[in-house]
N, CA and C atoms as an extended XYZ file, in Angstrom:
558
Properties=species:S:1:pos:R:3:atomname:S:1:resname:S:1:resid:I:1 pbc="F F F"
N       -78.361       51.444      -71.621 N   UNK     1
C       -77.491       51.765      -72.729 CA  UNK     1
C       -76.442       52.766      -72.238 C   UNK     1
N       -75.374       52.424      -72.591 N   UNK     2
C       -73.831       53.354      -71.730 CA  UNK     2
C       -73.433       53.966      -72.962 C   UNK     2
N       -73.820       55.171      -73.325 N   UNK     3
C       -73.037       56.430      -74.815 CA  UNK     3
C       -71.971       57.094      -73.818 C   UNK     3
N       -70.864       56.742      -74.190 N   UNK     4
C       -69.799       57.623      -74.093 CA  UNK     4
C       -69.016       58.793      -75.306 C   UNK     4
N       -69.626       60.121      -74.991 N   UNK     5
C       -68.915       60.294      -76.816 CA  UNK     5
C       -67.342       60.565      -76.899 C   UNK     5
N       -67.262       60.083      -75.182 N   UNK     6
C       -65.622       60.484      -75.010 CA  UNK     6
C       -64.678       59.453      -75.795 C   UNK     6
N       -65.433       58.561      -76.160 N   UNK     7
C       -65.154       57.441      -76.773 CA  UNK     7
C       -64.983       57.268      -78.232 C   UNK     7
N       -65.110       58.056      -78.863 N   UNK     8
C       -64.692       58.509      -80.087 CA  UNK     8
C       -63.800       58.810      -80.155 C   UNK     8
N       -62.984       58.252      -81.176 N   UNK     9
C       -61.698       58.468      -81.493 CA  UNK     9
C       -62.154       59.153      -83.294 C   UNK     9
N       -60.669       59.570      -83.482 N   UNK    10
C       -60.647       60.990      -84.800 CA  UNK    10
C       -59.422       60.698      -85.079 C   UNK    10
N       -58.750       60.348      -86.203 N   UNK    11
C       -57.419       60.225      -86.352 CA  UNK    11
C       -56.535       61.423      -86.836 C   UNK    11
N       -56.221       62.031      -86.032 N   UNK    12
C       -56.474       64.012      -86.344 CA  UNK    12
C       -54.943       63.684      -87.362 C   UNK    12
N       -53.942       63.061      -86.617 N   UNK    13
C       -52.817       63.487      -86.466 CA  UNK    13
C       -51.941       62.003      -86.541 C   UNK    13
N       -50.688       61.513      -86.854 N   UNK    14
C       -50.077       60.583      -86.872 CA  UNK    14
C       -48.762       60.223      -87.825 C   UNK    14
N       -48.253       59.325      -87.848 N   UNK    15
C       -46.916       58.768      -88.163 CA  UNK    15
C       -46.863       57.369      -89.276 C   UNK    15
N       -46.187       57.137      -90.188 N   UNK    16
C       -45.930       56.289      -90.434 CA  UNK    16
C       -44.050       55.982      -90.474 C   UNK    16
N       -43.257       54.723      -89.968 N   UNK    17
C       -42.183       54.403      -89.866 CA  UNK    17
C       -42.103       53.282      -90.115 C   UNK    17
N       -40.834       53.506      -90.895 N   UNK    18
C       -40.303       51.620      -90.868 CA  UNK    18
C       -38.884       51.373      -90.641 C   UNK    18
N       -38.686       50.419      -90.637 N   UNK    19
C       -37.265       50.168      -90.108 CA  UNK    19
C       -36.635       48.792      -90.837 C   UNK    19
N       -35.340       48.059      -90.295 N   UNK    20
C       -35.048       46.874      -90.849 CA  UNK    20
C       -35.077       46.122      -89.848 C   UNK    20
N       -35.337       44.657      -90.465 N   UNK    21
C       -35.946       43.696      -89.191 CA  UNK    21
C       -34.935       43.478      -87.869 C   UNK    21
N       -33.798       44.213      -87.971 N   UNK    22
C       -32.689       43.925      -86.904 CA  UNK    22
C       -33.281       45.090      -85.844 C   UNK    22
N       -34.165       45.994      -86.254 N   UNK    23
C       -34.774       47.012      -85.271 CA  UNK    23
C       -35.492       46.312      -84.241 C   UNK    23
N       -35.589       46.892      -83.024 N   UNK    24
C       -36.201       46.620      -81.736 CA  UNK    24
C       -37.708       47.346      -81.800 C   UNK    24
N       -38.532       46.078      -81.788 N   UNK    25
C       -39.650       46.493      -82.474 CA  UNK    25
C       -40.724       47.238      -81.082 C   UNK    25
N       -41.606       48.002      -81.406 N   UNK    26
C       -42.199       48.831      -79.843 CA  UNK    26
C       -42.666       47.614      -79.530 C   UNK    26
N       -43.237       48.366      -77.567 N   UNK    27
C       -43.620       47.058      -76.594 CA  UNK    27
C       -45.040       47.916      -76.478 C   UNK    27
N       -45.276       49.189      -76.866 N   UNK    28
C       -46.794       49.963      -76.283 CA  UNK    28
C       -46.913       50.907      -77.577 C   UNK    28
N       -48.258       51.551      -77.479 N   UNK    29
C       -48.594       52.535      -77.794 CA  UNK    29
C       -47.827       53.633      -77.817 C   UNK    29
N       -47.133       54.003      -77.096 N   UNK    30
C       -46.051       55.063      -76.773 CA  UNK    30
C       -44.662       54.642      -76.977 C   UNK    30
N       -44.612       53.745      -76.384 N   UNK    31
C       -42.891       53.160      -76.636 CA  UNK    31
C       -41.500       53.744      -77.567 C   UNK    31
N       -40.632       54.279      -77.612 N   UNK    32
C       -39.966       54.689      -78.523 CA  UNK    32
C       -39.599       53.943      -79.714 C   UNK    32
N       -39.701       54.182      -80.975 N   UNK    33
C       -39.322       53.672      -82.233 CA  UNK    33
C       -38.043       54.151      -82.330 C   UNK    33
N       -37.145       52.826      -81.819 N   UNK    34
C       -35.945       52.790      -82.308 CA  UNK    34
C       -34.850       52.190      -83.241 C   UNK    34
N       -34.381       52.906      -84.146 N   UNK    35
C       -33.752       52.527      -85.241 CA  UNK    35
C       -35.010       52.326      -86.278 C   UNK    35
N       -36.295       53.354      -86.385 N   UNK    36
C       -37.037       53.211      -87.455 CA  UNK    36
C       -36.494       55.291      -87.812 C   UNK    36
N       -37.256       55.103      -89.166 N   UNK    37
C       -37.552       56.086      -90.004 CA  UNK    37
C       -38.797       56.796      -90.042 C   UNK    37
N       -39.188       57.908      -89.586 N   UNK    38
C       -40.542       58.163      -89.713 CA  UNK    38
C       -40.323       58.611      -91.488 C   UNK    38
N       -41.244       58.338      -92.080 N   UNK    39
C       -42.026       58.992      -93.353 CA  UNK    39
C       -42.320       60.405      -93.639 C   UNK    39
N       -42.337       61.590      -92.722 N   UNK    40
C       -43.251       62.716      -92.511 CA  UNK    40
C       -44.464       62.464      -93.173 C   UNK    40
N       -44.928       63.764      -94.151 N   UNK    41
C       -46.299       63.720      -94.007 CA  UNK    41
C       -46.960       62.685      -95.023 C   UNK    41
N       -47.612       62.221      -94.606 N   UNK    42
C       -48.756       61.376      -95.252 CA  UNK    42
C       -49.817       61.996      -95.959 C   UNK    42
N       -50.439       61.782      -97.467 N   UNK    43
C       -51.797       62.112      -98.007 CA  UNK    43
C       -52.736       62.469      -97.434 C   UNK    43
N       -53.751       63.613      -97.138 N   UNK    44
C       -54.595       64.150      -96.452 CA  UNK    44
C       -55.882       62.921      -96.649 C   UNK    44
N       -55.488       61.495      -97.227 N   UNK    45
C       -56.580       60.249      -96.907 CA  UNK    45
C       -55.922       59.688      -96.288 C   UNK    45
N       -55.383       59.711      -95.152 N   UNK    46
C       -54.501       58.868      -93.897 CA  UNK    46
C       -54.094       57.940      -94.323 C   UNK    46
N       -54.395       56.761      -93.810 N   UNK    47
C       -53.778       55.500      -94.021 CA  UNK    47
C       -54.644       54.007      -93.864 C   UNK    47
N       -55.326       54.136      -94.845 N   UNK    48
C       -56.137       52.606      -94.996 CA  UNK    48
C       -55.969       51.518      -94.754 C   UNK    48
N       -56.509       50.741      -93.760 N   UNK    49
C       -56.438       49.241      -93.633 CA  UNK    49
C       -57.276       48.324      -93.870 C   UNK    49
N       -57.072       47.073      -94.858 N   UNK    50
C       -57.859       46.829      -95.134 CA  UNK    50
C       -57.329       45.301      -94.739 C   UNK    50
N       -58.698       44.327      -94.275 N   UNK    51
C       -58.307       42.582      -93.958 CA  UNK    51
C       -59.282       42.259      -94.314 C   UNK    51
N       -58.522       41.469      -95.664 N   UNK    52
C       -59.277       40.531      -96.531 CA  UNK    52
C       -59.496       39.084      -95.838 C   UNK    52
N       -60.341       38.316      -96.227 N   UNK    53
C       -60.384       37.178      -96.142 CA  UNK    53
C       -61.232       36.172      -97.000 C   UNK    53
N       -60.981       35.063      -97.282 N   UNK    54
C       -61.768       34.352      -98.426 CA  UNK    54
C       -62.165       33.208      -97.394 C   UNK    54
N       -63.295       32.843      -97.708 N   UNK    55
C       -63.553       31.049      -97.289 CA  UNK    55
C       -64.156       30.425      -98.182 C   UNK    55
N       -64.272       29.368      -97.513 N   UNK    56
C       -64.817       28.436      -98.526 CA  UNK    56
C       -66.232       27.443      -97.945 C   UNK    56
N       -67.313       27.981      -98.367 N   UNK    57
C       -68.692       27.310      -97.848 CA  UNK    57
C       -68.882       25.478      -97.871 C   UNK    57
N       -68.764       24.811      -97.047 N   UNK    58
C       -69.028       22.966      -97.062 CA  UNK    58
C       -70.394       22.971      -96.436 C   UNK    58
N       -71.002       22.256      -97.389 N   UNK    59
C       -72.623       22.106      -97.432 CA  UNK    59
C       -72.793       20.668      -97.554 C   UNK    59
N       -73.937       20.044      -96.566 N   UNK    60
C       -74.189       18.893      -96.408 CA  UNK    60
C       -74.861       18.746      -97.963 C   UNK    60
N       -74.876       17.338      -98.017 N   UNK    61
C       -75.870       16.333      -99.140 CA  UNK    61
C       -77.456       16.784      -98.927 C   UNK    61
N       -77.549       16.499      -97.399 N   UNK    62
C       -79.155       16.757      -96.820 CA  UNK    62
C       -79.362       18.516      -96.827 C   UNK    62
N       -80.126       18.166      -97.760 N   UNK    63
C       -80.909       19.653      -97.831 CA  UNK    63
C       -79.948       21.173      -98.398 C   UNK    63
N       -78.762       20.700      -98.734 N   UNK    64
C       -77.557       22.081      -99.110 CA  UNK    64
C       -77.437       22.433      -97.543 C   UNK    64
N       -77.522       21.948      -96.443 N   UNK    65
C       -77.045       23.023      -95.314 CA  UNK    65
C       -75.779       23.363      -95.691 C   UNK    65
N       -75.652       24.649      -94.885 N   UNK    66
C       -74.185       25.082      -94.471 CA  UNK    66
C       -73.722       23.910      -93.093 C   UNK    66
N       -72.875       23.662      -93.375 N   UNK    67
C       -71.901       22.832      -91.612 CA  UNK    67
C       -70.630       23.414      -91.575 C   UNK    67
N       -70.097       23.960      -92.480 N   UNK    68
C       -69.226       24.665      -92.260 CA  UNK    68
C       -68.484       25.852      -92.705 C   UNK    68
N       -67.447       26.896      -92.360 N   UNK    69
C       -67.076       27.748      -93.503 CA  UNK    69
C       -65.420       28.522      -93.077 C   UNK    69
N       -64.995       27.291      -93.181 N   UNK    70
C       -63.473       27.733      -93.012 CA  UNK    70
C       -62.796       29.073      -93.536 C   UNK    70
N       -61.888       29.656      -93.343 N   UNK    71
C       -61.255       30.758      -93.830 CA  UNK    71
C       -59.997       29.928      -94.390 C   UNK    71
N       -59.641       30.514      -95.920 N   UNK    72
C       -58.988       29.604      -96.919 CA  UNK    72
C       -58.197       30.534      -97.270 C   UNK    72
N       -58.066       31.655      -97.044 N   UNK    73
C       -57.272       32.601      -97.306 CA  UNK    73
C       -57.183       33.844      -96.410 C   UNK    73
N       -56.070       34.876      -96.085 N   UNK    74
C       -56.759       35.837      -94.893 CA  UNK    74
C       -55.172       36.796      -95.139 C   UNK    74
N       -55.361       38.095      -95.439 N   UNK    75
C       -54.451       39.587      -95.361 CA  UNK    75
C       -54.797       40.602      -94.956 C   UNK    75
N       -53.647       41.543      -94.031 N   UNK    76
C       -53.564       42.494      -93.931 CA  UNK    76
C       -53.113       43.503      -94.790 C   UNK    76
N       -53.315       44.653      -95.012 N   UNK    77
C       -52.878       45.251      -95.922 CA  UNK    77
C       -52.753       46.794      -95.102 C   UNK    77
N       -51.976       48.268      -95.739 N   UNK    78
C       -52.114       49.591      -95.059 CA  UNK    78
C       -51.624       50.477      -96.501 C   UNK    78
N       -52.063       51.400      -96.789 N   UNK    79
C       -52.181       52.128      -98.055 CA  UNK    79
C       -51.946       53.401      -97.403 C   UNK    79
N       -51.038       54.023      -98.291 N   UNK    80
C       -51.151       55.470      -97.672 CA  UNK    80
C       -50.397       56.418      -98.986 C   UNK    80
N       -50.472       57.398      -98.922 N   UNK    81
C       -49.210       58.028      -99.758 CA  UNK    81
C       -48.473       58.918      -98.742 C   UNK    81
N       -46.931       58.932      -99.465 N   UNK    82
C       -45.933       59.624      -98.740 CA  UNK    82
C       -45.753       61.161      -99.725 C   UNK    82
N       -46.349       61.911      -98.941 N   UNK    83
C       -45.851       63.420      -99.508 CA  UNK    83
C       -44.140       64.094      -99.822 C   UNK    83
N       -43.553       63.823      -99.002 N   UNK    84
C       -42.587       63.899      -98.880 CA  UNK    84
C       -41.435       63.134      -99.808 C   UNK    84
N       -40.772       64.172     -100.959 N   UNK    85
C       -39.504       63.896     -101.366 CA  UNK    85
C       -38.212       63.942     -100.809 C   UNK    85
N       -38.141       62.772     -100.671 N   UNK    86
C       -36.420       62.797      -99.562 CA  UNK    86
C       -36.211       61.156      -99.810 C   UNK    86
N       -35.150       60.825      -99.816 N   UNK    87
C       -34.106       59.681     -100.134 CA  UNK    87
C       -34.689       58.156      -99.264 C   UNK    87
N       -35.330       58.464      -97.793 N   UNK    88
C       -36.011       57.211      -97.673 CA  UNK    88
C       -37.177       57.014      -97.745 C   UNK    88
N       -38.473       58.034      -98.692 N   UNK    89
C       -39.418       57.984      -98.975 CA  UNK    89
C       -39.116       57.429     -100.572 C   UNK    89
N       -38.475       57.837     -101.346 N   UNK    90
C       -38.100       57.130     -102.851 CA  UNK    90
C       -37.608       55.821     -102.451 C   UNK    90
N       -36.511       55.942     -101.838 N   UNK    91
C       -36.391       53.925     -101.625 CA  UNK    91
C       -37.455       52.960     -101.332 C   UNK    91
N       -38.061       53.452     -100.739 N   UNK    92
C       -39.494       52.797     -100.019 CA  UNK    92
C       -40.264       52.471     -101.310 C   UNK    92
N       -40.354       53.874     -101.968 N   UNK    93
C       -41.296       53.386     -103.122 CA  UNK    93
C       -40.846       52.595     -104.056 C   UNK    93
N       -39.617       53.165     -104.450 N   UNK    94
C       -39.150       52.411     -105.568 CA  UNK    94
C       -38.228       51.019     -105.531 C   UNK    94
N       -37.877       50.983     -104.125 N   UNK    95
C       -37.723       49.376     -103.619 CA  UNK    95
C       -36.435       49.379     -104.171 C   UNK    95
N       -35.545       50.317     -104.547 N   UNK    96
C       -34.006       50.879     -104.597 CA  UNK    96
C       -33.370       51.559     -103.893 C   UNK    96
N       -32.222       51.589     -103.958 N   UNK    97
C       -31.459       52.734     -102.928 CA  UNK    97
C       -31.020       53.888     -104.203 C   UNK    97
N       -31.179       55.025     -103.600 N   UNK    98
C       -30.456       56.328     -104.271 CA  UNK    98
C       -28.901       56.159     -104.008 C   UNK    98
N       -28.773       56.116     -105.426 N   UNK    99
C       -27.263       56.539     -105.492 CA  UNK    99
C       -26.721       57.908     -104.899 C   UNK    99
N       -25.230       58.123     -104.920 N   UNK   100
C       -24.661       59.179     -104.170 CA  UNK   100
C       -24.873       60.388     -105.067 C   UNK   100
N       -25.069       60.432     -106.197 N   UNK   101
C       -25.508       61.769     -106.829 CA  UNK   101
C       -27.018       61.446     -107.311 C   UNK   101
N       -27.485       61.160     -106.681 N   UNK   102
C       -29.568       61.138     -106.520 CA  UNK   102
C       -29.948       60.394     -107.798 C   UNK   102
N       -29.276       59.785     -108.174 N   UNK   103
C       -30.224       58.844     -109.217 CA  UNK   103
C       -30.638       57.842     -109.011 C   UNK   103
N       -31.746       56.860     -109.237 N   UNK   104
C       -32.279       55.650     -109.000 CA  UNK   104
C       -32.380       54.521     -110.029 C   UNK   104
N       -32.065       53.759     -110.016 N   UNK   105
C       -32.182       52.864     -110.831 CA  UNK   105
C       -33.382       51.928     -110.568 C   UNK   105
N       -34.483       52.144     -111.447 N   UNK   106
C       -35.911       51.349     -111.490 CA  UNK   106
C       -35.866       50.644     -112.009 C   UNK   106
N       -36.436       48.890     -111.466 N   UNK   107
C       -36.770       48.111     -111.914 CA  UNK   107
C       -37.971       47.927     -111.159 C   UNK   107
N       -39.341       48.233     -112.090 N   UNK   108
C       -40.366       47.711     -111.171 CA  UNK   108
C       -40.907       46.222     -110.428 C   UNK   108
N       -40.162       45.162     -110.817 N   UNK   109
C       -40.265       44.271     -110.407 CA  UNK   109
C       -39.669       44.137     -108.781 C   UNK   109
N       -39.069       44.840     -108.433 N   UNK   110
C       -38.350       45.036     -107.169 CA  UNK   110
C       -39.308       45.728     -105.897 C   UNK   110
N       -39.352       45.313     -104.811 N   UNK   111
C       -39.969       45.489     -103.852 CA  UNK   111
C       -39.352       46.289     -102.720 C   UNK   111
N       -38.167       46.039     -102.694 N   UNK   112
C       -37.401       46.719     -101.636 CA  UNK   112
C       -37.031       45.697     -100.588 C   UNK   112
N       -37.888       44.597     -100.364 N   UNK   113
C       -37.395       43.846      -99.494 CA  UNK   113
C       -38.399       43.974      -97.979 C   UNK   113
N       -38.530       42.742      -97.390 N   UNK   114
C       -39.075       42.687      -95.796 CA  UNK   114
C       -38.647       43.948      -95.357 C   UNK   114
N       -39.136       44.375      -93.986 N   UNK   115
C       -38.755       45.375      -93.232 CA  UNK   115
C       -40.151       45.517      -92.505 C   UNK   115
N       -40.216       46.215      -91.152 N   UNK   116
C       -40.888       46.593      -90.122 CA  UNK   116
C       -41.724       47.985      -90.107 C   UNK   116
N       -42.775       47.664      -89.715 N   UNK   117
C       -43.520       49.140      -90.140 CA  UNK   117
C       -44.542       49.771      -88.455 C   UNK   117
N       -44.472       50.766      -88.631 N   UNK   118
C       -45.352       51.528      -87.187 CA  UNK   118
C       -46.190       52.364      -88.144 C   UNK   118
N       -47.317       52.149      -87.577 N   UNK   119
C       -48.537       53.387      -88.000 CA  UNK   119
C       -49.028       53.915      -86.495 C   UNK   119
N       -48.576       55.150      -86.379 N   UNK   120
C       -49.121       55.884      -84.939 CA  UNK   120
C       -49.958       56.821      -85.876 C   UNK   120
N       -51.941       56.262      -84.176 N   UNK   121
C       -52.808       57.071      -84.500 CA  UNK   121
C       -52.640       58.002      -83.610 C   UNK   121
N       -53.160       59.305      -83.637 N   UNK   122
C       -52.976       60.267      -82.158 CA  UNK   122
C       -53.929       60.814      -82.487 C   UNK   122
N       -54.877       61.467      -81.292 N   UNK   123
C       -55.897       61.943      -81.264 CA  UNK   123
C       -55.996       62.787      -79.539 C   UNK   123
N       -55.359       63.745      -79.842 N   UNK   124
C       -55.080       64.386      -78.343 CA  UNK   124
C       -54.403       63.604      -77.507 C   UNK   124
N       -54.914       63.292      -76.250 N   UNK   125
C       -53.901       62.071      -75.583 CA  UNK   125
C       -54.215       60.744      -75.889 C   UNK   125
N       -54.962       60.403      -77.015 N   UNK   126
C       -55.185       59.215      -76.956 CA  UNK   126
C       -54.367       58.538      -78.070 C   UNK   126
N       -53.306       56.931      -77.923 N   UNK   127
C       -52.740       56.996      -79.286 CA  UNK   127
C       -53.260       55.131      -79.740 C   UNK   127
N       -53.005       55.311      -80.797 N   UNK   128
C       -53.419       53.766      -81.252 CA  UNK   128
C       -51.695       53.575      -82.027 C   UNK   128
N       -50.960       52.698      -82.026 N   UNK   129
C       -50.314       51.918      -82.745 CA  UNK   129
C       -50.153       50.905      -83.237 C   UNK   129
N       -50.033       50.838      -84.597 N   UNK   130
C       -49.941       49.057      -85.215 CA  UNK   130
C       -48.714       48.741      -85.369 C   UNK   130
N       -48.169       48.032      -85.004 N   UNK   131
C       -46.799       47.243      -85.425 CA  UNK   131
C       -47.440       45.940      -86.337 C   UNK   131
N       -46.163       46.118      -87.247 N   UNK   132
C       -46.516       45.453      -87.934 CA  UNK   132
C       -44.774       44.924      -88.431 C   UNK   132
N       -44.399       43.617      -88.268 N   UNK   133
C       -43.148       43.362      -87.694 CA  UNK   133
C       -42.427       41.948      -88.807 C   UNK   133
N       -43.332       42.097      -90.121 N   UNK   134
C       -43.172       41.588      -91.361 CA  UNK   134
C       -43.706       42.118      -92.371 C   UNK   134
N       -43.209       42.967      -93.109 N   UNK   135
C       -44.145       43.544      -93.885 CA  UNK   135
C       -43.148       44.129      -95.373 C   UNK   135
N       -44.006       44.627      -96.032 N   UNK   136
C       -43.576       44.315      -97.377 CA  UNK   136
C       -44.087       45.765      -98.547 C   UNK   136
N       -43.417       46.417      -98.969 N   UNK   137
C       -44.033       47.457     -100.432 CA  UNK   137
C       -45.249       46.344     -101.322 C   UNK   137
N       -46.158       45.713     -101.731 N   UNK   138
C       -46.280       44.729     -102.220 CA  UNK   138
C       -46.991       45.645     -103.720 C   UNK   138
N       -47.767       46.378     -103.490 N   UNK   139
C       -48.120       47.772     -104.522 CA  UNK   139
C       -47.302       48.885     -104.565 C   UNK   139
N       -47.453       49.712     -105.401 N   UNK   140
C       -47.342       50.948     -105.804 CA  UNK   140
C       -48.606       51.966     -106.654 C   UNK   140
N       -49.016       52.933     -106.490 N   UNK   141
C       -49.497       53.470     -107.207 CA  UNK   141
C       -49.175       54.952     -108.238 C   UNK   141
N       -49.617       55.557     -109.178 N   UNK   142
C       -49.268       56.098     -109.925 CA  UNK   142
C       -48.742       57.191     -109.759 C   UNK   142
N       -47.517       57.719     -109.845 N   UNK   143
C       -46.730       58.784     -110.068 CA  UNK   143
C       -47.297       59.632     -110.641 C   UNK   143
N       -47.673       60.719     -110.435 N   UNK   144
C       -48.714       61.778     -111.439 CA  UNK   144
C       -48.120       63.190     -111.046 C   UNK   144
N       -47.621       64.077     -111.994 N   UNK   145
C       -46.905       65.257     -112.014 CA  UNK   145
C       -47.961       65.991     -112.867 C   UNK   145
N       -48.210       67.345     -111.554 N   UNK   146
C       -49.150       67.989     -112.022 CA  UNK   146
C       -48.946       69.405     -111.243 C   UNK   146
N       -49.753       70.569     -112.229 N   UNK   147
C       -49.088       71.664     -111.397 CA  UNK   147
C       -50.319       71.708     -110.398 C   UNK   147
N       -49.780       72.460     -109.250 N   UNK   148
C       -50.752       72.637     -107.890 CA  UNK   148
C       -51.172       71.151     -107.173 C   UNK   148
N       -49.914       70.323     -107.475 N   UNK   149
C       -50.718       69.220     -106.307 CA  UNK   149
C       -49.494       68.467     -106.138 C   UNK   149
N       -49.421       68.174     -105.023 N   UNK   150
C       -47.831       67.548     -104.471 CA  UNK   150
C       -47.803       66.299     -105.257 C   UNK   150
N       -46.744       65.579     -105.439 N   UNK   151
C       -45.898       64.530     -106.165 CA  UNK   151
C       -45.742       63.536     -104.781 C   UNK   151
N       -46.939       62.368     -105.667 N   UNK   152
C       -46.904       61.719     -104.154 CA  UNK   152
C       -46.326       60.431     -104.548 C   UNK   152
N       -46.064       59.574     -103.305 N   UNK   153
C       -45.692       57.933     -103.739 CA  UNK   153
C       -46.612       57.234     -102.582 C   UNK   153
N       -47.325       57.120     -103.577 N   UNK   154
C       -48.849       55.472     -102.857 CA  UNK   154
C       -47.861       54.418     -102.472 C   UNK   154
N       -48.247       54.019     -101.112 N   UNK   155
C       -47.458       52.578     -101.119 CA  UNK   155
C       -48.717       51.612     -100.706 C   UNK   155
N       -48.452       50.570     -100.928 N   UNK   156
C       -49.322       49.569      -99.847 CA  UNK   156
C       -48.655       48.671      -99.260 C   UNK   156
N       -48.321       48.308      -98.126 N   UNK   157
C       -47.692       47.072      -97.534 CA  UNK   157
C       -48.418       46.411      -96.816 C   UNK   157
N       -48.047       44.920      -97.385 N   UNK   158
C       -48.138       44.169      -96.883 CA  UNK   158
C       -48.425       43.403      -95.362 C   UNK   158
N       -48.780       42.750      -94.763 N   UNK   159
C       -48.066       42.566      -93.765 CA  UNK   159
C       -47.889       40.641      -93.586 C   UNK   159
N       -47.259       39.994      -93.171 N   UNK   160
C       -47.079       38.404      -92.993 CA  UNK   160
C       -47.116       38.478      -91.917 C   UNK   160
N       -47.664       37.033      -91.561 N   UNK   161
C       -47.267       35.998      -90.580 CA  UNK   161
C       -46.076       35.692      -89.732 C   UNK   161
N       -45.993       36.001      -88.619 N   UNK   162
C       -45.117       35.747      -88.395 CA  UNK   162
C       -45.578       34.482      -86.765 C   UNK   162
N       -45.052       33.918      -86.107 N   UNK   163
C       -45.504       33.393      -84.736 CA  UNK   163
C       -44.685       33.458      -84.045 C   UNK   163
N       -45.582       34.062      -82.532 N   UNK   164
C       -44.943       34.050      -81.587 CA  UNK   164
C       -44.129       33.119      -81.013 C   UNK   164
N       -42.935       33.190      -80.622 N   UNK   165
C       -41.653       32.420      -80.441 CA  UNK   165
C       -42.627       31.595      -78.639 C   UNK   165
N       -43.110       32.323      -77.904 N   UNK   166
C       -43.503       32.156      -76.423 CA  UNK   166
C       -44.712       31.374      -76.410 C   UNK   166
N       -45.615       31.772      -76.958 N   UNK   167
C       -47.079       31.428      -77.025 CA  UNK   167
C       -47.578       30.684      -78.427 C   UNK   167
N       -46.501       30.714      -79.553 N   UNK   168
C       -47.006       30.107      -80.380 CA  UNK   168
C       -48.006       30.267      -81.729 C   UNK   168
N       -48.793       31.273      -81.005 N   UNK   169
C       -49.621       31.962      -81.900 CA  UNK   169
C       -49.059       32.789      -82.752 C   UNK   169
N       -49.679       32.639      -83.948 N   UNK   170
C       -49.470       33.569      -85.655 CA  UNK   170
C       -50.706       34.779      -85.636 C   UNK   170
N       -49.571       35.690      -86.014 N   UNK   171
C       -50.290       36.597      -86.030 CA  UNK   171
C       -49.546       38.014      -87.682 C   UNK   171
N       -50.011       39.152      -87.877 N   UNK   172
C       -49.203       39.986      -88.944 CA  UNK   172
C       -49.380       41.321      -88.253 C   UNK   172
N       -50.127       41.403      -87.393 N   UNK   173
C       -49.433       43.157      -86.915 CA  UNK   173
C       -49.916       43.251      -85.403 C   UNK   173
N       -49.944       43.925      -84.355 N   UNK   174
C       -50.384       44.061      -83.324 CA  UNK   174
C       -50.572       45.271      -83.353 C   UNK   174
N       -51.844       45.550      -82.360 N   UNK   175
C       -52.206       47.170      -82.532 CA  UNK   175
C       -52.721       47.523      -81.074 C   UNK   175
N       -52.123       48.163      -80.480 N   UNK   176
C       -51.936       48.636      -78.968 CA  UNK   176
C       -53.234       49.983      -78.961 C   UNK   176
N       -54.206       50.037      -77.933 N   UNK   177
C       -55.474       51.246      -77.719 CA  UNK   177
C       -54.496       52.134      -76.599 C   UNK   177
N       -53.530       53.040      -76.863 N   UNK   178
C       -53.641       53.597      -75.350 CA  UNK   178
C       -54.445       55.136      -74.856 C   UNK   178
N       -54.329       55.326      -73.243 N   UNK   179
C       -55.280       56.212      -73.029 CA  UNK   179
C       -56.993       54.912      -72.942 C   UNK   179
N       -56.852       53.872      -73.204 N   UNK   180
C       -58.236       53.252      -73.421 CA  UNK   180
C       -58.699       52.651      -72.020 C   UNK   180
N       -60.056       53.139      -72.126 N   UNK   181
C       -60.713       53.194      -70.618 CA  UNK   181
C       -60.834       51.095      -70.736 C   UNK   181
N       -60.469       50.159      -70.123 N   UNK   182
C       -60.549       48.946      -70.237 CA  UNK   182
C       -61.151       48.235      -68.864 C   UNK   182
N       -61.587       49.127      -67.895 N   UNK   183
C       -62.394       48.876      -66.312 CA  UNK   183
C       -63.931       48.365      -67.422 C   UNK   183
N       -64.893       47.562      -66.524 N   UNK   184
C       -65.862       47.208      -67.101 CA  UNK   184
C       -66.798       47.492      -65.927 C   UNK   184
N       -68.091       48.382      -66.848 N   UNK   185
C       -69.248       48.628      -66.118 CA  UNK   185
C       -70.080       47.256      -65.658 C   UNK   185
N       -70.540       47.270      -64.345 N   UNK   186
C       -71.240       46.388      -63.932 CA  UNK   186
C       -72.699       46.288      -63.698 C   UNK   186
């Protein structure tokens, strides 16, 4: 049995950014995010990911076996709240642009539109990044004004399908380990 506890990762510290799909999306873990927006700070509950999937059970005549159990449905999703009041944390949420003297015009039916998203994990030198290179506001959660507790905006996005132009394969986010020990004990 091989325990490494160096191998624990802690998500002490990190980033959320997005950008518009004309951005040059990262190639690593480190890579520079260019032409994105970082978010600043994020909700002291980081940033949730969650991948759903549904199938659907096909059972023989003989006896109810299972023979098969396709996946019939399948999402990514990332939840977080943005602490931060400033002009591209409200667009984000409210899927509008601020006018030139700070007003917004809400229609909650509005999303804001596709756009590109980075979640950097960091944990001393070690970093994890997800790109996620279709993605979407698809929730919101509740606006709540209260004294002694910051004024946050919950988002959740989305993420789609998109396929690789080279290889073909569909995929909705890629997520790079760096710093990750990848030699194999023999």
């Amino acid at each position: 049995m091989s325990l490494k506890a160096e191998n624990v990762r802690v998500a002490v510290t990190g980033a959320v950014s997005s950008a518009p799909k004309t951005a040059t999306r990262p190639t690593s873990a480190t890579s520079a995010l260019t032409g994105y927006t970082d978010h600043g700070y994020i909700g002291d509950g980081g940033v949730t990911e969650t991948r759903d999937r549904s199938t659907n059970q096909i059972r023989a005549w003989q006896n109810g076996a299972l023979v098969r159990e396709p996946v019939t449905e399948s999402s990514i999703k990332y939840q977080f709240i943005l602490l931060e009041t400033k002009k591209e944390n409200i667009e984000l949420y409210y899927g509008a642009k601020v006018a030139a003297d700070g007003s917004i015009k809400i229609n909650p039916s509005k999303t804001g539109g596709r756009r590109m998203f980075a979640v950097d994990v960091i944990d001393e030198d070690d970093y994890i990044r997800v790109d996620v290179p279709d993605g979407e506001i698809t929730e919101v959660g509740d606006q709540v004004y209260v004294n002694g507790e910051a004024i946050g905006y919950e988002v959740t996005v989305t993420g789609y399908s998109i396929t690789d132009e080279t290889t073909g394969e569909t995929y909705s986010a890629v997520k790079w380990y760096g710093s990750l020990d990848t030699t194999e004990e023999g």
